[in-house]
Wavefront OBJ file of the C-alpha trace (Angstrom):
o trace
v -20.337 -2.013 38.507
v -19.714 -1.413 34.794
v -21.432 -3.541 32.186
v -19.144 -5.164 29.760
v -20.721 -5.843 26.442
v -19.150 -8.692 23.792
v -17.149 -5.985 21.715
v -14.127 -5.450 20.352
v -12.440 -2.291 21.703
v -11.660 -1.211 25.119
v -11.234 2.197 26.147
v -8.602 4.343 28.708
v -8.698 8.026 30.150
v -5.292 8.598 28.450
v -6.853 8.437 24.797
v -5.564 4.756 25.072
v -7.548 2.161 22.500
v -6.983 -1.948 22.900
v -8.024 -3.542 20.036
v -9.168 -7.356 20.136
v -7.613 -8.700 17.333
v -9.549 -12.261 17.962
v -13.192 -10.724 17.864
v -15.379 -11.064 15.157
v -16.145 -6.996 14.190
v -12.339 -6.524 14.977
v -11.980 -5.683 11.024
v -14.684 -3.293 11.047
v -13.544 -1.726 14.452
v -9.997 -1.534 12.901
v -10.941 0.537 9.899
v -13.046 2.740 11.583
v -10.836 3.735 14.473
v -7.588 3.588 12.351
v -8.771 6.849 10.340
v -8.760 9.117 14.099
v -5.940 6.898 16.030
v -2.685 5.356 15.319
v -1.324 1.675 16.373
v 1.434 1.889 18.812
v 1.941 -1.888 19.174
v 0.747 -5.066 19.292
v 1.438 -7.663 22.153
v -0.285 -10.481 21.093
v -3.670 -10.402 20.310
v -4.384 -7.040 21.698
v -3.669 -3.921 19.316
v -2.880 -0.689 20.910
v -3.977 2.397 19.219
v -4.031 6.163 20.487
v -5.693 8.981 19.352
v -3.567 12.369 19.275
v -4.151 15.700 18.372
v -2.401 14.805 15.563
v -4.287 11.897 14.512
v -7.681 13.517 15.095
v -6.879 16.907 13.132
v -5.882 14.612 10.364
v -9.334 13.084 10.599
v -11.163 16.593 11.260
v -9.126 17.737 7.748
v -10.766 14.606 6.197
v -14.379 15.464 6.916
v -14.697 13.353 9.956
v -16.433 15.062 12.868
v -15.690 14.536 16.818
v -19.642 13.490 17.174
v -18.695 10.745 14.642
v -14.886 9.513 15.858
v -17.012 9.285 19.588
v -19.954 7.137 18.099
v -17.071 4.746 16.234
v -15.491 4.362 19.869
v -19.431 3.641 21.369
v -20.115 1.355 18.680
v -17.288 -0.781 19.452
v -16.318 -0.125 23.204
v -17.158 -2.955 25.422
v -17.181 -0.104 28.125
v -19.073 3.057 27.918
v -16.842 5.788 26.729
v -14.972 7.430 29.735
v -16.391 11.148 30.101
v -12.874 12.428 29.915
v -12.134 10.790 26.758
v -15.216 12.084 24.985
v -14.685 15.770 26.030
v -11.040 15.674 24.998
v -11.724 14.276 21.673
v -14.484 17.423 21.311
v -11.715 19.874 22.564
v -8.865 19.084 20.116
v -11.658 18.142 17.073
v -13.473 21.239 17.240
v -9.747 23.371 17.667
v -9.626 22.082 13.872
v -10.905 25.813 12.237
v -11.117 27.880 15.092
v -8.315 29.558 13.579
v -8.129 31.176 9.960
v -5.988 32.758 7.738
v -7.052 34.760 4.998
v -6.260 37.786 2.284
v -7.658 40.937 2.265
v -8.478 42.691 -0.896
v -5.993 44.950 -0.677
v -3.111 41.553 -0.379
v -2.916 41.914 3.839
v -3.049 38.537 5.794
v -5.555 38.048 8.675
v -5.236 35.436 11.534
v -9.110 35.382 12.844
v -10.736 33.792 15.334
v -12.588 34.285 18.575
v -11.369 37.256 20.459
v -10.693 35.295 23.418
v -8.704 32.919 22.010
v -6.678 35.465 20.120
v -5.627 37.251 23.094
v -4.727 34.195 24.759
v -2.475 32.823 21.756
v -1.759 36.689 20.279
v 0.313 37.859 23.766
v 2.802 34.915 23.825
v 6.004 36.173 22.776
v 6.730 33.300 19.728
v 3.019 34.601 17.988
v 3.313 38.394 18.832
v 6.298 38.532 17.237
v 4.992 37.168 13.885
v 1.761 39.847 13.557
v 2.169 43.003 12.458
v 1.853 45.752 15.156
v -0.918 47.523 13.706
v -4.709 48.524 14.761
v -7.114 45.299 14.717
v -10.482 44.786 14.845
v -12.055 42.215 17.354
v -11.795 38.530 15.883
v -8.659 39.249 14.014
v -4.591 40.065 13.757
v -2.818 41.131 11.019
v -0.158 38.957 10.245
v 3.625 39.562 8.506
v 3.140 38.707 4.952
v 6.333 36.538 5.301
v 5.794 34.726 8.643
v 2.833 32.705 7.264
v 4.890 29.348 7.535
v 6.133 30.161 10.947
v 2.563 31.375 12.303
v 1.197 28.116 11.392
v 3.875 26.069 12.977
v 3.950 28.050 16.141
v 0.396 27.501 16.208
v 0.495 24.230 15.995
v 2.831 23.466 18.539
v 0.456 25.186 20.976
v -2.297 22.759 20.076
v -3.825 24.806 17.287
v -4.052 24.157 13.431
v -4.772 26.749 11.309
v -6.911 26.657 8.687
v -4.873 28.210 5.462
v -7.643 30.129 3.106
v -5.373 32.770 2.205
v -5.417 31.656 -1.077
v -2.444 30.928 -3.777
v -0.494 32.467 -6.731
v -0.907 30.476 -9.881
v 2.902 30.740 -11.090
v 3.823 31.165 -14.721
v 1.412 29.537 -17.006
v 2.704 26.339 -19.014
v 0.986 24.435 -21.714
v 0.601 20.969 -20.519
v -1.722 18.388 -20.936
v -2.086 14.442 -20.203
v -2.116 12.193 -22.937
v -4.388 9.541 -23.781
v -2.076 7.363 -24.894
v 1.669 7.244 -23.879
v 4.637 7.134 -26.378
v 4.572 3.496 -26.582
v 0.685 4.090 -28.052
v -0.743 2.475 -24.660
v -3.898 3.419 -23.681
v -3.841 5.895 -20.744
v -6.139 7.139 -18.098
v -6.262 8.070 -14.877
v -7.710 5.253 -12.460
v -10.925 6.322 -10.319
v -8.754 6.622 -6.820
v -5.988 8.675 -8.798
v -8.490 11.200 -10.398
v -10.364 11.436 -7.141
v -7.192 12.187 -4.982
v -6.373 15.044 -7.517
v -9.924 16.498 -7.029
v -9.516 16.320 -3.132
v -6.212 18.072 -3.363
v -7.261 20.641 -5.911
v -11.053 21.307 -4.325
v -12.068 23.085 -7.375
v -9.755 25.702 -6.922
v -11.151 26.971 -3.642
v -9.356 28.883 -1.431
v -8.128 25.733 1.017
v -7.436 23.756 -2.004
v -3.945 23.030 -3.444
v -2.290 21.801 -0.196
v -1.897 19.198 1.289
v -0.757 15.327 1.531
v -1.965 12.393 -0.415
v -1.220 8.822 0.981
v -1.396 5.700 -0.879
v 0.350 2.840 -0.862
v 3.236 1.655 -2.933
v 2.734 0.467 -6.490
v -0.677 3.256 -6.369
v 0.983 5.346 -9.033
v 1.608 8.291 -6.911
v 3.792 9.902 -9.577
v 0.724 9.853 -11.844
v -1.220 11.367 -9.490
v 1.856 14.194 -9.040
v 1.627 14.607 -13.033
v -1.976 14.674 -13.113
v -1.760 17.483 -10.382
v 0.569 19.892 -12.752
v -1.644 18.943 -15.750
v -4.468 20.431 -13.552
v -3.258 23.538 -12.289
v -0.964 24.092 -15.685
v 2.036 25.859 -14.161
v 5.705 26.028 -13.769
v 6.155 23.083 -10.881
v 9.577 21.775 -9.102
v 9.292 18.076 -7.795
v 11.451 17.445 -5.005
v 12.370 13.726 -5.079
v 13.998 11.532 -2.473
v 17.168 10.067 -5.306
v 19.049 10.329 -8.720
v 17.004 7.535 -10.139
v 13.743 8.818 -8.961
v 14.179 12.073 -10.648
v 14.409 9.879 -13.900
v 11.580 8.107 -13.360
v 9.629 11.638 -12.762
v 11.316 12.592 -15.809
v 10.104 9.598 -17.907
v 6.665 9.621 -16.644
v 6.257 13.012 -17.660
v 7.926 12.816 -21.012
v 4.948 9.416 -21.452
v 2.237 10.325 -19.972
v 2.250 14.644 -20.817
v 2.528 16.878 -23.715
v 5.891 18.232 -22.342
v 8.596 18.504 -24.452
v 12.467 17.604 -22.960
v 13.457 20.658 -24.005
v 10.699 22.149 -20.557
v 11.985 19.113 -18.271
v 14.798 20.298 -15.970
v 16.876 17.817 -13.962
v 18.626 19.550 -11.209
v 20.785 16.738 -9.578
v 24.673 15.940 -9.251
v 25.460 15.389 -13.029
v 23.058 18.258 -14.116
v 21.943 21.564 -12.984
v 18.881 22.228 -14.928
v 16.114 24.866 -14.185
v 13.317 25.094 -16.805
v 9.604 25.121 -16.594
v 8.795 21.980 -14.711
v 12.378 20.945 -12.529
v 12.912 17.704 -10.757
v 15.432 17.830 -7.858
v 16.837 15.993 -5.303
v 16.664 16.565 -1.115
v 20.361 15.466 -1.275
v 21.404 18.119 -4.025
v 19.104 20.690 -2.478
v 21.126 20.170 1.589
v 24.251 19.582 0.577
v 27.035 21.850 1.713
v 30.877 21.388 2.150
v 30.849 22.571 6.174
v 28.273 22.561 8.734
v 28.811 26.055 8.916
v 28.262 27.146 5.163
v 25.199 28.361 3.340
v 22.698 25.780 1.284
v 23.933 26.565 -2.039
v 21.379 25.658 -4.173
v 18.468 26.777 -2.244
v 18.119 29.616 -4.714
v 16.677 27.075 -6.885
v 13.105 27.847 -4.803
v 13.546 31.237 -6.276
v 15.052 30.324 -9.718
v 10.960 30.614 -11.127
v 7.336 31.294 -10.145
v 6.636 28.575 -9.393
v 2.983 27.748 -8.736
v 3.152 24.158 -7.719
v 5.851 21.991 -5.361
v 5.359 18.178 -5.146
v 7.250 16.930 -2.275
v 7.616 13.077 -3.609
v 8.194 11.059 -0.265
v 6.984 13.659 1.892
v 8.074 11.648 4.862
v 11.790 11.762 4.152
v 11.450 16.013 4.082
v 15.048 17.129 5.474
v 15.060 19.578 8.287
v 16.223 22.574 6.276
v 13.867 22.113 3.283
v 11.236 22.405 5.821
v 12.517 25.909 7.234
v 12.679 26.837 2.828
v 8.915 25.906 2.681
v 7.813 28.099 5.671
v 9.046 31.136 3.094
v 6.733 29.465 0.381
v 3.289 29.487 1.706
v 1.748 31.342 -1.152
v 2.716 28.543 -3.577
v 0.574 25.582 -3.699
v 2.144 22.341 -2.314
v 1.888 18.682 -2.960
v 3.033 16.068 -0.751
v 2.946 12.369 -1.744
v 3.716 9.137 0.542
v 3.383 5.484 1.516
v 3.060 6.304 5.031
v 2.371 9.703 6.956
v 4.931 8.129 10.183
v 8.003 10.001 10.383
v 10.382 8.543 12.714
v 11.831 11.962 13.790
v 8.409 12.916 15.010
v 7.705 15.947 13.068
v 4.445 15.344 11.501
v 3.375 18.692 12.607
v 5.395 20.232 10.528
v 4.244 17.813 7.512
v 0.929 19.149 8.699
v 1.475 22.825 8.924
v 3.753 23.191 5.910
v 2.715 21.405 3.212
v -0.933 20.797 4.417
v -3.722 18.492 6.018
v -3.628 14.713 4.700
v -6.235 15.037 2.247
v -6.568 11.519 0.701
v -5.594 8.173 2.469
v -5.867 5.187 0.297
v -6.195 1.939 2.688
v -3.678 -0.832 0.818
v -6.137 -3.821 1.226
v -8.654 -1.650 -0.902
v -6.301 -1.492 -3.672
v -5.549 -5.215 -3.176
v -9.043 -6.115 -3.125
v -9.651 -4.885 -6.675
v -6.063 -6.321 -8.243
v -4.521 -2.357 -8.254
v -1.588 -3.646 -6.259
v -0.285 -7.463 -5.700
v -2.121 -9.878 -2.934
v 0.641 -9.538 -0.466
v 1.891 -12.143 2.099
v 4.361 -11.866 4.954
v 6.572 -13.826 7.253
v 8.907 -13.499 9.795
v 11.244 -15.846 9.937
v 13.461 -16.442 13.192
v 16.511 -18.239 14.043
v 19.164 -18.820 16.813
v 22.182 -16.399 16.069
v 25.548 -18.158 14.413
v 27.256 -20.264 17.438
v 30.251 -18.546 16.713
v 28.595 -15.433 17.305
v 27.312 -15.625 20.623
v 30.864 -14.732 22.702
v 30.912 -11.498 21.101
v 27.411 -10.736 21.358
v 27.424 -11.568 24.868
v 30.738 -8.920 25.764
v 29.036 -6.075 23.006
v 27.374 -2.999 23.473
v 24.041 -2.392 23.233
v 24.583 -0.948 19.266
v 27.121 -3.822 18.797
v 24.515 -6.529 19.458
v 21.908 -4.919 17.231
v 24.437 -5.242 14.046
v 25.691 -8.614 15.096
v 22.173 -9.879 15.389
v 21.582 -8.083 12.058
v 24.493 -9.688 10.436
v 23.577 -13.323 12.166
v 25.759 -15.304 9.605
v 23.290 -18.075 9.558
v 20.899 -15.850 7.183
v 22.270 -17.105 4.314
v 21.275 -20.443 4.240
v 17.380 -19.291 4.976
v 18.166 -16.421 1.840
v 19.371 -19.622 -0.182
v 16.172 -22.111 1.005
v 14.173 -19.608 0.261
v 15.440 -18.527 -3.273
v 14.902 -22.195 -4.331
v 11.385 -22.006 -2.539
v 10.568 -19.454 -5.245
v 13.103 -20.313 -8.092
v 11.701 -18.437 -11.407
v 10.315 -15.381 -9.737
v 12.622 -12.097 -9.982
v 13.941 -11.726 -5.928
v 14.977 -8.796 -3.987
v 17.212 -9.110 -0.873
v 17.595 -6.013 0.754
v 19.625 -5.553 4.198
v 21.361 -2.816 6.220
v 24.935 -3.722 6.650
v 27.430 -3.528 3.341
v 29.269 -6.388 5.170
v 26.345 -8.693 4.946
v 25.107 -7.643 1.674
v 28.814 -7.951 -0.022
v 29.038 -11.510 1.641
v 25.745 -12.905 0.615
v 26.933 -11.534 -3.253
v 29.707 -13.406 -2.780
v 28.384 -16.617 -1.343
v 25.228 -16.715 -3.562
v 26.493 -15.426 -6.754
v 24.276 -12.578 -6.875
v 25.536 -8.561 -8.279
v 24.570 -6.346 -4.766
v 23.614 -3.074 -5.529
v 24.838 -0.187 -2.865
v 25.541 3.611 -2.764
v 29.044 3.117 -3.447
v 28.038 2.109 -7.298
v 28.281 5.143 -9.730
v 24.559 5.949 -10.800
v 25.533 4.555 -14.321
v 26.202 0.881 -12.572
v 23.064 1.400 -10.715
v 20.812 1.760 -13.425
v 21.777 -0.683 -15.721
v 21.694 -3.869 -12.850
v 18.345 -1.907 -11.930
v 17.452 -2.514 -15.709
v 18.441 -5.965 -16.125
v 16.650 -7.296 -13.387
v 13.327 -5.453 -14.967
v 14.537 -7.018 -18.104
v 14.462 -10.879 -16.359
v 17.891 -10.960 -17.262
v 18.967 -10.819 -14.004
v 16.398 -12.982 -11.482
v 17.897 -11.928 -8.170
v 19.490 -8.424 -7.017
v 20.858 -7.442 -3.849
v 20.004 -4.219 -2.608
v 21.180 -1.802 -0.200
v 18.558 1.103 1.595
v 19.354 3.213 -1.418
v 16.329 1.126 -3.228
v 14.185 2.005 0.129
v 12.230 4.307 -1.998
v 11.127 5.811 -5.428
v 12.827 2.749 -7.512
v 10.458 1.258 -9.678
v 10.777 -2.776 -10.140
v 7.396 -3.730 -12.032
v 7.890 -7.209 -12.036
v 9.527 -7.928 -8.193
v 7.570 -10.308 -6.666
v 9.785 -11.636 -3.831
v 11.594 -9.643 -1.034
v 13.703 -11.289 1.738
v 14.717 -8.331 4.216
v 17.830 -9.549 5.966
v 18.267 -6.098 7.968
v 17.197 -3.316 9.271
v 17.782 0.318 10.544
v 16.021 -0.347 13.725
v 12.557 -0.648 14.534
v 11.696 1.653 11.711
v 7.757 1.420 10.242
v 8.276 3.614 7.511
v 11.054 1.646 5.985
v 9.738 -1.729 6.264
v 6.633 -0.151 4.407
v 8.855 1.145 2.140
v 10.546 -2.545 1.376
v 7.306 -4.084 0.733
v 6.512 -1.175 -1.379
v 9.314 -2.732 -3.511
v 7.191 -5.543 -4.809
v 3.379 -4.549 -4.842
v 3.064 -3.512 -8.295
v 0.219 -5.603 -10.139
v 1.839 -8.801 -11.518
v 0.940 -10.893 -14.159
v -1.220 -14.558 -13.952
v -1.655 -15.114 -10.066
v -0.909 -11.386 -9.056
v 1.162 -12.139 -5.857
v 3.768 -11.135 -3.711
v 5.582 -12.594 -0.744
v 8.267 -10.674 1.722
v 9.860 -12.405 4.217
v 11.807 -10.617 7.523
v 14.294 -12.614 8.388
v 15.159 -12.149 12.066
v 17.377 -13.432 15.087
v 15.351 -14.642 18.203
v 16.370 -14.069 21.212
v 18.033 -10.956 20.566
v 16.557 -6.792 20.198
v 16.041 -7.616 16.537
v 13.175 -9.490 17.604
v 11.687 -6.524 19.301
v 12.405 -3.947 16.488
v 10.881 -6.452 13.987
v 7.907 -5.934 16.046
v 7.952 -2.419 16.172
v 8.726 -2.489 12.063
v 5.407 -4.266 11.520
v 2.773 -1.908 13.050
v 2.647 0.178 9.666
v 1.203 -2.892 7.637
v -0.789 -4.363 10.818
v -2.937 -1.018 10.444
v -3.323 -1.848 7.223
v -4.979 -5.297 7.833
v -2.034 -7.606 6.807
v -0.424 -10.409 9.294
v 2.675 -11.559 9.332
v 3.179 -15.306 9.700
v 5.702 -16.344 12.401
v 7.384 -19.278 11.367
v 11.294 -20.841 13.334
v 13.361 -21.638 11.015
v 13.897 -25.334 12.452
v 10.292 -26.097 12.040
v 10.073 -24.301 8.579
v 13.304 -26.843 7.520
v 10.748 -29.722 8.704
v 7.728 -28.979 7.347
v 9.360 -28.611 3.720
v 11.140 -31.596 4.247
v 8.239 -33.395 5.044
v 6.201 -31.466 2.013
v 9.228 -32.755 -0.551
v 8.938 -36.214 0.575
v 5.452 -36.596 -0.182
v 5.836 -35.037 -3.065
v 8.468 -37.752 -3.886
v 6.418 -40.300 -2.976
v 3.504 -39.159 -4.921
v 5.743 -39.125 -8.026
v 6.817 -42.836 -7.572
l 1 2 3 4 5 6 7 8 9 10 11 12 13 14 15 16 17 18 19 20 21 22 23 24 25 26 27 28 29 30 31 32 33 34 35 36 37 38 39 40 41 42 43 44 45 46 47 48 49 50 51 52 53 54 55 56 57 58 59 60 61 62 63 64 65 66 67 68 69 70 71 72 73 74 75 76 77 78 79 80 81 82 83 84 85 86 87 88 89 90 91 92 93 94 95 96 97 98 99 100 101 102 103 104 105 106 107 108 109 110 111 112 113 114 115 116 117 118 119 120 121 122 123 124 125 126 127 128 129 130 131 132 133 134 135 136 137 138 139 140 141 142 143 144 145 146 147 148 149 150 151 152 153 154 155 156 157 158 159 160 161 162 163 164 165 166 167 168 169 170 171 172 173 174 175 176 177 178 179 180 181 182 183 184 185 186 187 188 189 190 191 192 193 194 195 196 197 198 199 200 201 202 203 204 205 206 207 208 209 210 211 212 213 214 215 216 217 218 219 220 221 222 223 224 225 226 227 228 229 230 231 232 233 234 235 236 237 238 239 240 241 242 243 244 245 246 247 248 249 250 251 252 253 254 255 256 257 258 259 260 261 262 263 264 265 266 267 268 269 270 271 272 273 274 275 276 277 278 279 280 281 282 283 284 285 286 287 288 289 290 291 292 293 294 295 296 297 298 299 300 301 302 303 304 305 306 307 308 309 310 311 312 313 314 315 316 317 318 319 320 321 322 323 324 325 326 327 328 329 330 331 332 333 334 335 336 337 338 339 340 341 342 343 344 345 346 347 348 349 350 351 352 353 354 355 356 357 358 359 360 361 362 363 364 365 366 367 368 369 370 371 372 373 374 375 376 377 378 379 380 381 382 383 384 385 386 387 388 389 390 391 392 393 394 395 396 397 398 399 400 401 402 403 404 405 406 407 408 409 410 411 412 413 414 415 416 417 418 419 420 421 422 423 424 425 426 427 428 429 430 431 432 433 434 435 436 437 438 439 440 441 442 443 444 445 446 447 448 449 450 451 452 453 454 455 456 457 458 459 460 461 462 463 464 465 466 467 468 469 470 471 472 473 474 475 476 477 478 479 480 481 482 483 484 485 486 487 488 489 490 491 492 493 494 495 496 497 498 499 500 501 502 503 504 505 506 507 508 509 510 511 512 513 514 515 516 517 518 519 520 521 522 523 524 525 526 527 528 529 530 531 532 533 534 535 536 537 538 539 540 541 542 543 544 545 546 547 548 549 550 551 552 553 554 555 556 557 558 559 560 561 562 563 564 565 566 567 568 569 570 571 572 573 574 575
C-alpha cells in the first residue's frame, strides 16, 4: 500500500496536479509548480493544474531543468511520483534543444540534430517540403531560407521546439537613446525588473537573443520595457498595438521617455498612414480588408523598412493573419509583451514558435509586495436574476440565457450600493452588452464609453476621468486593454464574454497602477447565481488564482445585511 505523507500536492498518470489549497506549504507548492504547469480549475479547495508540453518548454526556455520540475513535484507530492509521469516530463523537457537552427558562413540555414531524429521528422511530407533538396551531412538539413517560420511551427506541432540560433539582421541604424529625465523634468530610470527583462530578452546579443515574450502584469510598465528594448538594439522598430489610443500612448511614451524626435515617430492607424523610422500600428488597420476574399492591404507596411525590431504589444490578442506575416520575418528580432501568455483560441504554439520562448514572467504578488502595482482585492458578488426575467430565461437558448443572465437587470442597484460604498474614488464599470451599459448611463447618470464613440469622444471622457473631473466612467471591452487610467482604483465588471481568463486579467489590469496614500484597489464581478454565468465566472478567475489572489464570495442579500448592520452601529456610535 502507498504511503501518504502530510503534503500538499497529489499527483496523476495523465500529467494531472491537485493542489490543496488549505495546506500550510500550499503557497510555496503553488509558486513552484505554477512556473512548469498551468491551473485548469478550481472546485473548491482543490486546484487543478497540468503540465503540457507547452507549459514545460516554457519552463525548459526559462532555465528550469526536468531533474528540477520532478524534484518540485517530490517535494510536495503526498504520493511518490508515478514512474510514467517522471519519464514523460524527461521526454518532452529534454526535446527542448534537440533541434537547432543555425547560419552558415556563407548565409545557408541548417536544421541539426541527431541523425535519427532527423530522418524520422525530415521524411514527413509537411518538413520535407520546407528543406532544400540538396546533399547533407549526418546531423543536419539544409533548410529554405524563407520557410524558417513555417519549419518551426511544423515542428512544433509534432512535439518539437526548435531552438532559433540562426542569428538576426540589425535593421537600419537610428540614433536613440533613453532619457534621464522625461519632458516634464521627472526623474527617470528603468526599475530593476524592467532592466532585467530587457537583458533576458536581449542576452547580450547572442545568437538566441532578441526573441521572445516578456510577461508581467498590468500597471508593470511594459511599454517602458518595449522602449527600453529599441533604445538597446538602436534600430528602425514597428510596434504593433492592440487600439487607436494605445498607439498614442506608445507614441507619448516615446516622445517622454527617448531622444526621438516626432518628426521619426510614425502612426500608421485609421486617421494616419505614417511610416518613418520607429512606426506604431494597429492589428485592426494591419487585417482589415473590404471582402473576405481580398488581399491585406497594408501588409506591405512589414516591408515598408528594415526593420530590425517588432514589438508585438498584447501578444495574446495576435490576429491569425499577422501570425502567417511573421513566419516571413524570422530574421528580424521580435518582441512580444503581455499580461497573460493564455490565449483563448489555443494557439500558444504559435506565440511560441513565432515570436519566441517566454523569456521573463513577472509573478503579480511580487510586484505587489514591493508597492510596484496596487494591493488588489476581489469579490464576486451574486444575486438571484430580475423576477421578471426568469420566463424568458427559462424558454431561451443556451446563448440567450448567457446574455440575459449577463444583463440581470437587478445589477444596478449592487453598481449603485457599491458606488456609494466607495464614493470619492475614480470607478470603472465595465460590461459586455451595449444594452446594459447604455441603461446603467442612463439610470446612474454616468457618460458610457463604447466603440461606437469617434476616437476624439473617446479620448477626451478617457482624459477627464484621469483629470478627477469625471469620478465614474462606463466602459465597454474597447478599454479591455492598452488604456492607461493611473488613478482607477475601483472596477465593478457587470459582464462578460464568457468564461474568458485573459480578459478578466485584462479588467483588473485596469486599476493596478500604484496609487497614492493607502495604494489599493478593489474589483468586484458581479454575477447571477444560479445561472452559466456562475460557471464562467469561475472559469474567468483561474488567471489571478495562479497568481495567489482570492476572490471573496459574498450574496448580495447577506452583503445588504451586513452593511446595514455596519451603518447602524456606526449611527449609534455617533449618538
Amino acid at each position: 500500500m502507498l504511503k501518504r505523507e502530510n503534503r500538499a500536492l497529489c499527483l496523476q498518470a495523465d500529467l494531472t496536479v491537485l493542489l490543496d489549497d488549505r495546506h500550510e506549504l500550499a503557497d510555496a507548492a503553488r509558486e513552484l509548480i505554477s512556473r512548469f504547469a498551468d491551473l485548469t480549475k478550481r472546485p473548491g479547495h482543490i486546484h487543478t493544474y497540468r503540465m503540457t508540453p507547452m507549459s514545460l518548454w516554457n519552463a525548459a526556455s526559462a532555465g528550469m531543468t526536468p531533474d528540477e520540475m520532478i524534484r518540485a513535484l517530490t517535494e510536495h507530492s503526498c504520493y511518490e511520483v508515478p514512474l510514467q509521469v517522471i519519464s514523460t516530463i524527461r521526454k518532452l523537457g529534454d526535446r527542448y534543444g534537440k533541434l537547432l537552427l543555425q547560419q552558415t558562413a556563407d548565409k545557408q540555414l541548417l536544421l541539426l540534430g541527431e541523425e535519427s531524429l532527423l530522418l524520422e521528422l525530415c521524411g514527413r511530407p509537411s518538413i520535407m517540403e520546407l528543406l532544400l533538396l540538396v546533399p547533407y551531412k549526418a546531423g543536419s538539413r539544409f533548410v529554405r531560407p524563407e520557410a524558417r517560420g513555417m519549419l518551426k511551427q511544423e515542428l512544433i506541432r509534432l512535439g518539437y521546439p526548435v531552438l532559433d540560433l540562426a542569428g538576426y539582421r540589425h535593421g537600419e541604424a537610428l540614433d536613440v537613446e533613453l532619457r534621464s529625465k522625461t519632458l516634464k523634468e521627472k526623474s527617470f530610470q528603468l526599475r530593476d525588473y524592467q532592466e532585467r527583462a530587457v537583458n533576458l530578452f536581449y542576452r547580450e546579443g547572442q545568437a538566441d537573443g532578441g526573441s521572445g515574450v516578456l510577461v508581467l502584469p498590468c500597471g508593470a510598465g511594459k511599454t517602458i520595457i518595449g522602449i527600453a528594448a529599441l533604445a538597446r538594439l538602436q534600430c528602425d522598430t514597428l510596434i504593433l498595438t492592440s487600439n487607436v489610443t494605445s498607439v498614442q500612448q506608445w507614441k507619448a511614451e516615446l516622445m517622454d521617455k527617448t531622444t526621438l524626435t516626432d518628426s521619426e515617430i510614425g502612426t500608421y492607424a485609421a486617421a494616419s498612414k505614417e511610416v518613418r523610422p520607429v512606426t506604431i500600428a494597429t492589428y485592426q488597420i494591419l487585417t482589415s480588408r473590404r471582402q473576405k476574399s481580398d488581399e491585406y492591404g497594408h501588409m506591405h507596411i512589414f516591408g515598408e523598412r528594415n526593420w530590425g525590431l517588432i514589438i508585438y504589444d498584447e501578444v495574446h490578442l495576435l490576429p491569425a493573419p499577422v501570425f502567417r506575416m511573421t513566419a516571413d520575418l524570422q530574421a528580424t528580432r521580435r518582441l512580444g509583451l503581455t499580461a497573460t501568455l493564455v490565449r483563448e483560441d489555443g494557439r500558444e504554439e504559435d506565440v511560441f514558435s513565432l515570436i519566441g520562448p517566454k523569456r521573463f514572467d513577472l509573478p503579480w504578488k511580487t510586484l505587489e509586495s514591493r508597492n510596484w502595482i496596487a494591493a488588489l482585492t476581489c469579490t464576486e458578488i451574486r444575486l438571484p436574476l430580475a423576477h421578471e426575467a426568469l420566463e424568458r430565461y427559462v424558454a431561451a437558448d443556451e446563448k440567450m440565457k448567457i446574455r440575459i443572465a449577463g444583463e440581470n437587470s437587478d445589477k444596478i442597484e449592487v453598481v449603485r450600493e457599491l458606488l456609494r460604498i466607495h464614493a470619492g474614488k475614480l470607478v470603472l464599470i465595465i460590461g459586455q452588452y451595449l444594452t446594459q451599459l447604455h441603461l446603467l448611463s442612463e439610470t446612474l447618470g454616468v457618460p458610457v464609453l463604447t466603440g461606437e464613440l469617434p476616437h476624439e469622444e473617446r479620448a477626451e471622457l478617457y482624459e477627464r476621468f484621469k483629470s478627477g473631473e469625471l469620478r465614474t466612467l462606463i466602459v465597454s471591452k474597447v478599454a479591455n486593454f492598452a488604456v492607461d487610467l493611473p488613478d482607477a482604483a475601483v472596477a465593478i465588471q457587470v459582464s462578460g464574454s464568457y468564461g474568458s481568463r485573459q480578459e478578466e486579467a485584462q479588467r483588473i489590469g485596469r486599476i493596478l497602477r500604484p496609487k497614492p496614500g493607502d495604494n489599493e484597489a478593489f474589483f468586484y464581478t458581479v454575477v447571477t447565481q444560479g445561472t452559466k454565468e456562475t460557471d464562467f465566472a469561475g472559469k474567468r478567475q483561474l488567471f489571478l488564482l495562479e497568481q495567489g489572489y482570492r476572490y471573496a464570495l459574498t450574496d448580495w442579500e447577506q452583503l445588504q445585511e451586513s452593511l446595514a448592520a455596519l451603518e447602524a452601529e456606526n449611527r449609534e456610535a455617533a449618538q
